[in-house]
TITIGU-878126 format. One record per residue (C-alpha): residue in three letters; z, x, y. Coordinates in steps of 0.2 Angstrom, whole numbers, plus 5000, padded with zeros to 4 digits. Layout:
# residues N
<r lumdren="ALA" pz="Z" px="X" py="Y"/>
...
This chain:
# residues 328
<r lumdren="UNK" pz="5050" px="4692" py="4549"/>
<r lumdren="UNK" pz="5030" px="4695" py="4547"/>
<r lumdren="UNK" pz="5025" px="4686" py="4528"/>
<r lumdren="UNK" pz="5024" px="4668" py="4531"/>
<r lumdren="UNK" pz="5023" px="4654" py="4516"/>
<r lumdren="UNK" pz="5015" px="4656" py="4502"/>
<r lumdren="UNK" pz="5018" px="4676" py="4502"/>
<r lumdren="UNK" pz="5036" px="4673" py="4508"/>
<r lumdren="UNK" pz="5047" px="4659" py="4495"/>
<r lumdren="UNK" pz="5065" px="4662" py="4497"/>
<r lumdren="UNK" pz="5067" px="4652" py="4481"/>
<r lumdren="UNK" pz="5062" px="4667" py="4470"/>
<r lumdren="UNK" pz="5080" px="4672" py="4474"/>
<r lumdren="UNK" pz="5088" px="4658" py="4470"/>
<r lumdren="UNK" pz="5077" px="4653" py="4451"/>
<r lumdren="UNK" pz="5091" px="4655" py="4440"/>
<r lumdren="UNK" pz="5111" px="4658" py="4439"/>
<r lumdren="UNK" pz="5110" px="4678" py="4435"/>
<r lumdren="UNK" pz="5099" px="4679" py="4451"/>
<r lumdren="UNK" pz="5109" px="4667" py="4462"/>
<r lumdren="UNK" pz="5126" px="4678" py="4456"/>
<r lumdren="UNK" pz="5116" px="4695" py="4459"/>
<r lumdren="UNK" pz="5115" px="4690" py="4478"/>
<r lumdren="UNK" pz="5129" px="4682" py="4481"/>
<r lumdren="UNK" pz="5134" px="4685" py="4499"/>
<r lumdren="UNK" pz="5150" px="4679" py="4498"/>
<r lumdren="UNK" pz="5164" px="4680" py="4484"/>
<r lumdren="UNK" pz="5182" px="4674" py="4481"/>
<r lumdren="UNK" pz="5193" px="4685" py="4469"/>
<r lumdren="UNK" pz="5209" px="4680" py="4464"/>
<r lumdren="UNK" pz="5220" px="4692" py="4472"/>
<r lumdren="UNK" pz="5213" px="4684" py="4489"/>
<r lumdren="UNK" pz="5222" px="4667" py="4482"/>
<r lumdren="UNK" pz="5241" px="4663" py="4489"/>
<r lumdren="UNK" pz="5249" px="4649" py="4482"/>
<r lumdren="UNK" pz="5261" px="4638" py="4491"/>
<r lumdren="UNK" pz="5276" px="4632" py="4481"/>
<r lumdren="UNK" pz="5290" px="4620" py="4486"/>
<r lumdren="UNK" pz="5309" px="4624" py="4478"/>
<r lumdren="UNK" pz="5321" px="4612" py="4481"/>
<r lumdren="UNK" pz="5341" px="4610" py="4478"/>
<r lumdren="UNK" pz="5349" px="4599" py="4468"/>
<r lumdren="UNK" pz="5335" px="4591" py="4453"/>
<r lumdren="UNK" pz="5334" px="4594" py="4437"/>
<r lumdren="UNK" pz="5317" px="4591" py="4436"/>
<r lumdren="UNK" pz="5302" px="4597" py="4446"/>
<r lumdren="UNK" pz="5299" px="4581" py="4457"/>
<r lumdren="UNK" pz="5279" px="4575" py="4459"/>
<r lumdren="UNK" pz="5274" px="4575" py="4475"/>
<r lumdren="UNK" pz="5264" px="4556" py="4475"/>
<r lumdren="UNK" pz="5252" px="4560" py="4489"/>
<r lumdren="UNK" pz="5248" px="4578" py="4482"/>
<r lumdren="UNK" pz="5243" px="4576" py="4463"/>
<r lumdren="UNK" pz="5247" px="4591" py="4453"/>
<r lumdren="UNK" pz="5261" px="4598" py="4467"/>
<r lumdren="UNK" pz="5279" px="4595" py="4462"/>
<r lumdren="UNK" pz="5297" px="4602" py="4472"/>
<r lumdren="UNK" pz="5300" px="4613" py="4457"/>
<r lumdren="UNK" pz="5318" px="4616" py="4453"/>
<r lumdren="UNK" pz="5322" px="4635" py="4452"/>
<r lumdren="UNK" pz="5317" px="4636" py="4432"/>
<r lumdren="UNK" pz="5301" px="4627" py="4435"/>
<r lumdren="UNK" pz="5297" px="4637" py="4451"/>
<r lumdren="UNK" pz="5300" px="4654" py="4442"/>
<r lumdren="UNK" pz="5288" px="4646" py="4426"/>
<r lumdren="UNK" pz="5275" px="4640" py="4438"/>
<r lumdren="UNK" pz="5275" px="4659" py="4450"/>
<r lumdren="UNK" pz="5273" px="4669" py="4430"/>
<r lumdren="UNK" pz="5257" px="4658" py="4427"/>
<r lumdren="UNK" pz="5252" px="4664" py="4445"/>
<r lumdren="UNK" pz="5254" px="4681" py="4444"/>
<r lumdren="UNK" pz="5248" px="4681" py="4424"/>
<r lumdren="UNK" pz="5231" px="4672" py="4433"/>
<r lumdren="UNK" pz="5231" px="4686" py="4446"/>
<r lumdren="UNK" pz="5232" px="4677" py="4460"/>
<r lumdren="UNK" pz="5237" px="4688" py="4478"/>
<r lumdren="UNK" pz="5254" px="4680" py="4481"/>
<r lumdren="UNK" pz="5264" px="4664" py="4483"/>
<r lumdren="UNK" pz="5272" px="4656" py="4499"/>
<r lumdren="UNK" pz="5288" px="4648" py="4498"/>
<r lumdren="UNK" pz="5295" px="4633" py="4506"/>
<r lumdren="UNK" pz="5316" px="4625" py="4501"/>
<r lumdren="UNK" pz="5320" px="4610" py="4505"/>
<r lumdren="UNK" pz="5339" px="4609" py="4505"/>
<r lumdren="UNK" pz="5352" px="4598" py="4498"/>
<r lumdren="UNK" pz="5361" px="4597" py="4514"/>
<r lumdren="UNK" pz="5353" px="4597" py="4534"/>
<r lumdren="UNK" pz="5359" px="4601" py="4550"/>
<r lumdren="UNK" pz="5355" px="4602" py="4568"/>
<r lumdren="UNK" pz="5355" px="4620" py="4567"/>
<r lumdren="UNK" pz="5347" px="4620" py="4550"/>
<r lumdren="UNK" pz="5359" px="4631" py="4545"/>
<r lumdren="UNK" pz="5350" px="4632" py="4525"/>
<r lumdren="UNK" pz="5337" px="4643" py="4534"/>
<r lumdren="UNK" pz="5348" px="4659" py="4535"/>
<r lumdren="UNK" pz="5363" px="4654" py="4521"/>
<r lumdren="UNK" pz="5362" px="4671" py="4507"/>
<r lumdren="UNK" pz="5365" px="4655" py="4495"/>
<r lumdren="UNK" pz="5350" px="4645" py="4503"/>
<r lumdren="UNK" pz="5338" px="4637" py="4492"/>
<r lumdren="UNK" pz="5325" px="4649" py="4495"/>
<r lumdren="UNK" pz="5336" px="4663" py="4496"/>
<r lumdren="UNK" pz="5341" px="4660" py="4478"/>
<r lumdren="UNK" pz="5324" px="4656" py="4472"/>
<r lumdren="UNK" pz="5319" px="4674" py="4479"/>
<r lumdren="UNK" pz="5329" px="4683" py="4470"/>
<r lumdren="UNK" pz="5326" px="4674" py="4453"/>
<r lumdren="UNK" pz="5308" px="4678" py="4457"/>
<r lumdren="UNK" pz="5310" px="4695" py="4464"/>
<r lumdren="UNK" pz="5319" px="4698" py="4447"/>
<r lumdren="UNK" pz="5307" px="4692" py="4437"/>
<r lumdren="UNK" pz="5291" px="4695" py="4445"/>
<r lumdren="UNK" pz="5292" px="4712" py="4453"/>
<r lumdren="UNK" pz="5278" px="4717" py="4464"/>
<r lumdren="UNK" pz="5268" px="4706" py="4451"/>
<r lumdren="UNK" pz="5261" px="4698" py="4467"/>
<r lumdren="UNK" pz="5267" px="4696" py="4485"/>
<r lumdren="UNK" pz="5284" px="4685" py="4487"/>
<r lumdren="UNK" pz="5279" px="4677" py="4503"/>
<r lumdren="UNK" pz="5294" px="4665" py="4514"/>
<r lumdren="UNK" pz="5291" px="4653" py="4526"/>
<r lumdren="UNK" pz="5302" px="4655" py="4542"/>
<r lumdren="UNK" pz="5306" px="4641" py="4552"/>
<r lumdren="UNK" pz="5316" px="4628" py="4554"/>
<r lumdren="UNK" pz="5310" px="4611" py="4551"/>
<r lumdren="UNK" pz="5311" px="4609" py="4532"/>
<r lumdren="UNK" pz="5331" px="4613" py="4535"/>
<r lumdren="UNK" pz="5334" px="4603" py="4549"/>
<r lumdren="UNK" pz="5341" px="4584" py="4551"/>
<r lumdren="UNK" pz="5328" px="4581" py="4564"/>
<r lumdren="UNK" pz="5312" px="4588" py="4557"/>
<r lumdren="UNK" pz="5308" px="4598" py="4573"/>
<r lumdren="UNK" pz="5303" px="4615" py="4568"/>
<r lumdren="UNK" pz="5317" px="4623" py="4580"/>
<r lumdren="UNK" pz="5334" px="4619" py="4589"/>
<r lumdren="UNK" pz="5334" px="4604" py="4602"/>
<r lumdren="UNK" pz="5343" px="4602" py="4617"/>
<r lumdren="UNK" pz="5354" px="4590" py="4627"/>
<r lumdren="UNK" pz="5336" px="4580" py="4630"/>
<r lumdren="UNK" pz="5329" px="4583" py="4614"/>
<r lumdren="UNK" pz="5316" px="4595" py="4620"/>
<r lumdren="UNK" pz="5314" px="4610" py="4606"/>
<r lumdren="UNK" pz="5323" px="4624" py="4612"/>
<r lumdren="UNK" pz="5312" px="4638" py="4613"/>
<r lumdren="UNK" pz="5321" px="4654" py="4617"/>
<r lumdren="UNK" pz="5338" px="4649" py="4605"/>
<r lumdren="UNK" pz="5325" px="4645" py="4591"/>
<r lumdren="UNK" pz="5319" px="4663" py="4591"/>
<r lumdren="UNK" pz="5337" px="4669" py="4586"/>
<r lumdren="UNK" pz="5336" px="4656" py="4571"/>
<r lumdren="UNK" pz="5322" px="4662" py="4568"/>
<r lumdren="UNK" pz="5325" px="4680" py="4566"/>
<r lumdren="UNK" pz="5341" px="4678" py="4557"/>
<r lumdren="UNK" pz="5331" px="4667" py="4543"/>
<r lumdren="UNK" pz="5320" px="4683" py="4543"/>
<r lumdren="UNK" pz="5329" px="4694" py="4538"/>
<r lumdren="UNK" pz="5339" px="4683" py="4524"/>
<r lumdren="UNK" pz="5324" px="4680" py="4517"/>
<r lumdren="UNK" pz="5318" px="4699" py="4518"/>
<r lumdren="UNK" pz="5338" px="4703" py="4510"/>
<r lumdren="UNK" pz="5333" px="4691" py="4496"/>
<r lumdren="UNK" pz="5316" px="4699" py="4491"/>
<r lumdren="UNK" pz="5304" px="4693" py="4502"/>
<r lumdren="UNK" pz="5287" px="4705" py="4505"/>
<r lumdren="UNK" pz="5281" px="4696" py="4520"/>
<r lumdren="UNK" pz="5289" px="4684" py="4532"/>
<r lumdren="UNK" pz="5278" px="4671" py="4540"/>
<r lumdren="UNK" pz="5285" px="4661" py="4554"/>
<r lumdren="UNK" pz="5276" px="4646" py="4556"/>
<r lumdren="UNK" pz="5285" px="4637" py="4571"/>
<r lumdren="UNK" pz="5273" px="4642" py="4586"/>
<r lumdren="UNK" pz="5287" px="4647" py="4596"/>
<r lumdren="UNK" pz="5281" px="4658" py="4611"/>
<r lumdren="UNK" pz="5289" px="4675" py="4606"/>
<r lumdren="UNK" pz="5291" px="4672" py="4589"/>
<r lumdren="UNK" pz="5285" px="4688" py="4580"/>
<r lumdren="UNK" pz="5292" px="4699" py="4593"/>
<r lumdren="UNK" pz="5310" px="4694" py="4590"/>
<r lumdren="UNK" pz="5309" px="4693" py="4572"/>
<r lumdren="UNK" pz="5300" px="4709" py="4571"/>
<r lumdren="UNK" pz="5316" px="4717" py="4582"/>
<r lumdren="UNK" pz="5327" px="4710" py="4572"/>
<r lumdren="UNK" pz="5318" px="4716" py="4555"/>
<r lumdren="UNK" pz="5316" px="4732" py="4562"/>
<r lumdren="UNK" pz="5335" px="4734" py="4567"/>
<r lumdren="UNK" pz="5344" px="4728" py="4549"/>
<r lumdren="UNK" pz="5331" px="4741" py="4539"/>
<r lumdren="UNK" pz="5317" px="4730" py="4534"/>
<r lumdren="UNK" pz="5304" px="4739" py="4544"/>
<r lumdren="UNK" pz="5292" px="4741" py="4531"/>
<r lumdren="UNK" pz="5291" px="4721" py="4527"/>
<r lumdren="UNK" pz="5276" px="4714" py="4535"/>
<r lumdren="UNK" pz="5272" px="4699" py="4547"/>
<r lumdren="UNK" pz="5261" px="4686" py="4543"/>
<r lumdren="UNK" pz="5259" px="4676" py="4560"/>
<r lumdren="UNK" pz="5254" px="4656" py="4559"/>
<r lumdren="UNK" pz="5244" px="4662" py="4575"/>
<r lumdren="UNK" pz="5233" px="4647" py="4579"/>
<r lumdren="UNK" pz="5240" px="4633" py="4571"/>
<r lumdren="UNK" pz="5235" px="4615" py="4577"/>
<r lumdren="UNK" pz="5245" px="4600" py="4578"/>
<r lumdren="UNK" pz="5235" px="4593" py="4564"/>
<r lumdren="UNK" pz="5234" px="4574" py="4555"/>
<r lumdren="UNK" pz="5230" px="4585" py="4541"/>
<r lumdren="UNK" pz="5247" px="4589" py="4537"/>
<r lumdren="UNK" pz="5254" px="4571" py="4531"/>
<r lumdren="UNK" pz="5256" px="4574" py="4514"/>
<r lumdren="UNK" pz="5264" px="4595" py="4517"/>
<r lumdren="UNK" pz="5279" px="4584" py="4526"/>
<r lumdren="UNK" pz="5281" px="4573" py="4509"/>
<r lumdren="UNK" pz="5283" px="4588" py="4498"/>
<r lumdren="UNK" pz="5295" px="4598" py="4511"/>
<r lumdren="UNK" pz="5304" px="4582" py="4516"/>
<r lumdren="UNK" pz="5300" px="4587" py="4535"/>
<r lumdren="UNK" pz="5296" px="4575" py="4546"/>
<r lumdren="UNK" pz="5303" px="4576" py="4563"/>
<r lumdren="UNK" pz="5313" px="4560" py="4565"/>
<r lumdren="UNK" pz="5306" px="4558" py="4582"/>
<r lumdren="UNK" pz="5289" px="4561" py="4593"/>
<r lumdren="UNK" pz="5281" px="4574" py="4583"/>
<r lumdren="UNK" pz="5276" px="4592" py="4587"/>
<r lumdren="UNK" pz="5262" px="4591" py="4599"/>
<r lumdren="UNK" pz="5273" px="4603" py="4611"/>
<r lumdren="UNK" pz="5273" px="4618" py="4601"/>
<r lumdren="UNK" pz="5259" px="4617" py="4588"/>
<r lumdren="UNK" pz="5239" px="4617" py="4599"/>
<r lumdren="UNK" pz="5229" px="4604" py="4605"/>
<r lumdren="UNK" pz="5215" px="4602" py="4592"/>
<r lumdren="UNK" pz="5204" px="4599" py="4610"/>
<r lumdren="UNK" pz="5215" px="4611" py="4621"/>
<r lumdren="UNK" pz="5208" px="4626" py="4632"/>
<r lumdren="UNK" pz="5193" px="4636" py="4625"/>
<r lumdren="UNK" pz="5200" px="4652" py="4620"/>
<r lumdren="UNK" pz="5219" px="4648" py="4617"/>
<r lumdren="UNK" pz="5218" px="4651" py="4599"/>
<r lumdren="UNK" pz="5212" px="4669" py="4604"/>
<r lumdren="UNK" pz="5225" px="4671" py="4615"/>
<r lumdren="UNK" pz="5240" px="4666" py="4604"/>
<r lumdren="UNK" pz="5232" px="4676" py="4592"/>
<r lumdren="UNK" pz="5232" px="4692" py="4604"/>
<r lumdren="UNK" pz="5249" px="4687" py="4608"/>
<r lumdren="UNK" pz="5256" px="4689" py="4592"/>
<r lumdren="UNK" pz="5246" px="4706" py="4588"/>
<r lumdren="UNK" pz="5254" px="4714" py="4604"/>
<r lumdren="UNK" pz="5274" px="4707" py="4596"/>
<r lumdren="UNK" pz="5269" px="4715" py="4579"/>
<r lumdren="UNK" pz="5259" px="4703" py="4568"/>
<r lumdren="UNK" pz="5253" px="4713" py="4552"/>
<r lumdren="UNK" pz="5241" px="4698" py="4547"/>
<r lumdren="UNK" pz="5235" px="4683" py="4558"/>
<r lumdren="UNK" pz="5232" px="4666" py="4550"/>
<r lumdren="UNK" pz="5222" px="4650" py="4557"/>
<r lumdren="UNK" pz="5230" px="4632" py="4552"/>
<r lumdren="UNK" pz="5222" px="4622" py="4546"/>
<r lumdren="UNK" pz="5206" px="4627" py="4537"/>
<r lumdren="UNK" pz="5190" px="4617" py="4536"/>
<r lumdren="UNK" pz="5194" px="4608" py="4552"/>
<r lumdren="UNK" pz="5193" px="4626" py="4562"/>
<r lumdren="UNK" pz="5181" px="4637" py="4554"/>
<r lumdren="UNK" pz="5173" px="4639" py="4572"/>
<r lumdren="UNK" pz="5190" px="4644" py="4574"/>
<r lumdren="UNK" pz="5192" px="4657" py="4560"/>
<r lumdren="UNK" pz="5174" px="4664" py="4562"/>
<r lumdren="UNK" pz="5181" px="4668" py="4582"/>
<r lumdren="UNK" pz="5196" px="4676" py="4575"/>
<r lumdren="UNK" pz="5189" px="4687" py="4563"/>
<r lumdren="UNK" pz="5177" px="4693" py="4575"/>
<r lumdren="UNK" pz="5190" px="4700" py="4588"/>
<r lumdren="UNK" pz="5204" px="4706" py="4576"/>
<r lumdren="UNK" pz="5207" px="4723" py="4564"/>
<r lumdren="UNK" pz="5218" px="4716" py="4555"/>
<r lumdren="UNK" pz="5219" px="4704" py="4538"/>
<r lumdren="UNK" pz="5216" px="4687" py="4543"/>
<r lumdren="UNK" pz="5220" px="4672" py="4534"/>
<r lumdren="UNK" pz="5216" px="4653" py="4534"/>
<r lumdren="UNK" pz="5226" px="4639" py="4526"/>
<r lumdren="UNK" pz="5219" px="4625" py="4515"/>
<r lumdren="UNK" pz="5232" px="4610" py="4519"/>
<r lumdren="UNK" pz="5239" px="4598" py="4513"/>
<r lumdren="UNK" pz="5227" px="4582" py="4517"/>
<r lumdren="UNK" pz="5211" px="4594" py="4515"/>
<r lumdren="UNK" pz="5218" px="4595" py="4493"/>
<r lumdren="UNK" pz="5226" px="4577" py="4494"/>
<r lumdren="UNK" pz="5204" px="4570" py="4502"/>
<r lumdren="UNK" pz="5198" px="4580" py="4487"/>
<r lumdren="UNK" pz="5209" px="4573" py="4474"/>
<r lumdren="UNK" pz="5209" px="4557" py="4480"/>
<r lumdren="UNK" pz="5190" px="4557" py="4480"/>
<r lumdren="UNK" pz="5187" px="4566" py="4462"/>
<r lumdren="UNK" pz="5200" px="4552" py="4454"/>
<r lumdren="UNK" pz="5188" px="4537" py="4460"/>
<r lumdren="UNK" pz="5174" px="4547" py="4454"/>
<r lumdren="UNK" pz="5165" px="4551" py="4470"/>
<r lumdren="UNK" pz="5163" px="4568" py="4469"/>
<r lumdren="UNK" pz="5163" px="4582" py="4457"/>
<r lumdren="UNK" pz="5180" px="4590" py="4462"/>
<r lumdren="UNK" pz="5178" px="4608" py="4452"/>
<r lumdren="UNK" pz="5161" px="4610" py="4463"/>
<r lumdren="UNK" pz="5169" px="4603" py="4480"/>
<r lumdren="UNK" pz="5185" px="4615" py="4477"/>
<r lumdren="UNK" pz="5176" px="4629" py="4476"/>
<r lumdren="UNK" pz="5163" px="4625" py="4490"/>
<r lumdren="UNK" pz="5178" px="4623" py="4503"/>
<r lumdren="UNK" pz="5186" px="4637" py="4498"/>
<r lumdren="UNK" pz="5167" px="4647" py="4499"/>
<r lumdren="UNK" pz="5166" px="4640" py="4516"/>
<r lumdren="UNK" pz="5182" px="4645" py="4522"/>
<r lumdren="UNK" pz="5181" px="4663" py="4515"/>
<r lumdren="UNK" pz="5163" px="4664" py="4519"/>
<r lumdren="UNK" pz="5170" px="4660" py="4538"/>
<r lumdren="UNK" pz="5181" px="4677" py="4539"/>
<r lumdren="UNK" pz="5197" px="4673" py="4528"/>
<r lumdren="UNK" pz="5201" px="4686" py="4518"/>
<r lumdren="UNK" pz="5216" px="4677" py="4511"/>
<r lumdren="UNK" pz="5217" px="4660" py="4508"/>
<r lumdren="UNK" pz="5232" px="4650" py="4505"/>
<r lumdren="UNK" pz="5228" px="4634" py="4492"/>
<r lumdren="UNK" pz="5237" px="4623" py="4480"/>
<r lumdren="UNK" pz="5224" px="4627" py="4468"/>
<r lumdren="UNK" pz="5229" px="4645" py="4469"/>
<r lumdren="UNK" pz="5229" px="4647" py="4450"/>
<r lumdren="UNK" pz="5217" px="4636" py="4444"/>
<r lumdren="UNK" pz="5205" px="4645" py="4453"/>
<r lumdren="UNK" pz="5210" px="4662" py="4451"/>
<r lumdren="UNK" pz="5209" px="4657" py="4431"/>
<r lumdren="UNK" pz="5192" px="4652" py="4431"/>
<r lumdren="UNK" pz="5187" px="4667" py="4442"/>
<r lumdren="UNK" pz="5195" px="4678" py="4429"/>
C-alpha cells in the first residue's frame, strides 16, 4: 500500500450504514441457518429447558408448529434430537420405526416436504441408560467397533423415516464409513453425511445434556470426543479421515471456542463445512443480556458473523429463526 494518512482514511468506508452494508465482506443468509430441535416422548406439553431460555423438548404438535415457523422464516434446515420415554444399554430408541424421532420425521416429512432440510442426529447417548454416546463393555469402556453397527442401523431408520442428512455425532473411529455402507446397501445412496468431524470434549456442552437428558452416568466422554489441548493437526486429520469414509459435509464442534480451528478446515477441504454454535455459547449470551450487560441482538449476530466470517457455510444455532427473520 503506497498513500499513507491523510490521503488514505479507511473511515470513508465505513461513514454511514448504506456504505458499511455496500462492502460488507461477510453475510449470513437464512438458508445458511440450521436449527437444532429436541422431540421428546411422553409430554403433553413442550417442556422449557431452565438453562437454555427460549429452547423447550417440544412434544411432536409443538415440534411440527415450531419446524413450519422455520421453514416460513427460510431458514436452511433443522437438526433433530429424541429423547425417549424408555432407555436401554443398547439404546434400542435409536433404531425402533416407532422411535421418538422416527415418528417425528415423518410428521415433519409430511408436513414440511423439501421446505427445508430434515436433519437427524445419529448416536447413541440421548437413548441410552448410561449416557455414553455408544455400547459399553464388561469394564465399561465404550465399545468402538459394536457402536458402529448401532450406529448404522440408526442411520438408516432415521433415512426410512424422512431424513435428508444423517449426522453422527459420536466420534467413533470409523463411523461414516459404516454408516455410509450400510446406507448405501438398504437404497439410500443419495442421503448425504454430515460428519461431527472435529468435535471437542467441550464444558461448553452443559446445558445441550439438560435439554437431551444425556449425561453419561459416569466419567464422561474425554475418550472419544478431542482434547481441546491435544496434538496439532488432529482435527485435520479426523477430518481427512471422514472425507476418505464418505462425509458429504464436515462440521467443527463447538464454534467460538475453535474458529482457528474452522479457519484450518476450510482451508484444506472442497466440500461444505459447518460449525455449531452450542449450547453454553447461547445459554453465556442469554444469561448476560437478561442482567443487562450486553446488547444480546448485537452480540448474537457478531458471534454468528464471526463464526461464518471463519469459513462456516452453515451454522447450526438455537436462534435459527430469529435470525433468519430478521435477515428476511
Amino acid at each position: 500500500m503506497n498513500a499513507q494518512y491523510p490521503v488514505a482514511r479507511p473511515r470513508r468506508l465505513r461513514r454511514t450504514a448504506a456504505m458499511r452494508r455496500m462492502v460488507a465482506g461477510t453475510r449470513l443468509h437464512p438458508a445458511e441457518l440450521i436449527l437444532p430441535m429436541f422431540v421428546k416422548e411422553g409430554i403433553a406439553e413442550p417442556q422449557p429447558v431452565s438453562s437454555m431460555p427460549g429452547v423447550v423438548q417440544h412434544t411432536r404438535e409443538s415440534l411440527r408448529k415450531a419446524a413450519h415457523e422455520a421453514a416460513e422464516a427460510g431458514v436452511g434446515g433443522i437438526m433433530l434430537f429424541g429423547i425417549p420415554a424408555h432407555k436401554d444399554a443398547r439404546g434400542s430408541g435409536a433404531d425402533d420405526p416407532d422411535g421418538i424421532v422416527q415418528v417425528a420425521l415423518r410428521d415433519l416429512a409430511s408436513d414440511l416436504g423439501d421446505a427445508l432440510v430434515l436433519m437427524t442426529d445419529t448416536c447413541l447417548d440421548e437413548y441410552t441408560d448410561h449416557g455414553h454416546c455408544g455400547l459399553l463393555t464388561a469394564d465399561g469402556e465404550v465399545d468402538n467397533d459394536a457402536t458402529l453397527e448401532r450406529y448404522a442401523s440408526a442411520a438408516v431408520a432415521q433415512a426410512a423415516a424422512g431424513s435428508r442428512m444423517i449426522a453422527p455425532s459420536g466420534m467413533m473411529d470409523g463411523q461414516v464409513g459404516a454408516i455410509r455402507a450400510a446406507l448405501d446397501a438398504e437404497g439410500f445412496a443419495e442421503v448425504p453425511i454430515m460428519a461431527y468431524a472435529a468435535k471437542y470434549a467441550s464444558g461448553f456442552y452443559g446445558p445441550f445434556r439438560d435439554a437431551a437428558e444425556c449425561a453419561p452416568q459416569f466419567g464422561d466422554r474425554s475418550a472419544y470426543q478431542q482434547d481441546p489441548a491435544g496434538p496439532i493437526g488432529e482435527a485435520l486429520r479426523e477430518v481427512r479421515l471422514d472425507l476418505a469414509e464418505g462425509a458429504d459435509v464436515v462440521m467443527v464442534k463447538p464454534a467460538l471456542a475453535y474458529l482457528d480451528i474452522l479457519r484450518q478446515v476450510r482451508d484444506i477441504v472442497e466440500v461444505p463445512v459447518a460449525a455449531y454454535q452450542v449450547s453454553g455459547e447461547y445459554a453465556m449470551v442469554e444469561a448476560a443480556a437478561a442482567n443487562g450487560w450486553i446488547d444480546r441482538e448485537r452480540v448474537i449476530m457478531e458471534s454468528l458473523i464471526a463464526i461464518r466470517r471463519a469459513g462456516a457455510g452453515m451454522i447450526l444455532t438455537y436462534w435459527a429463526t430469529e435470525v433468519a427473520r430478521g435477515l428476511s
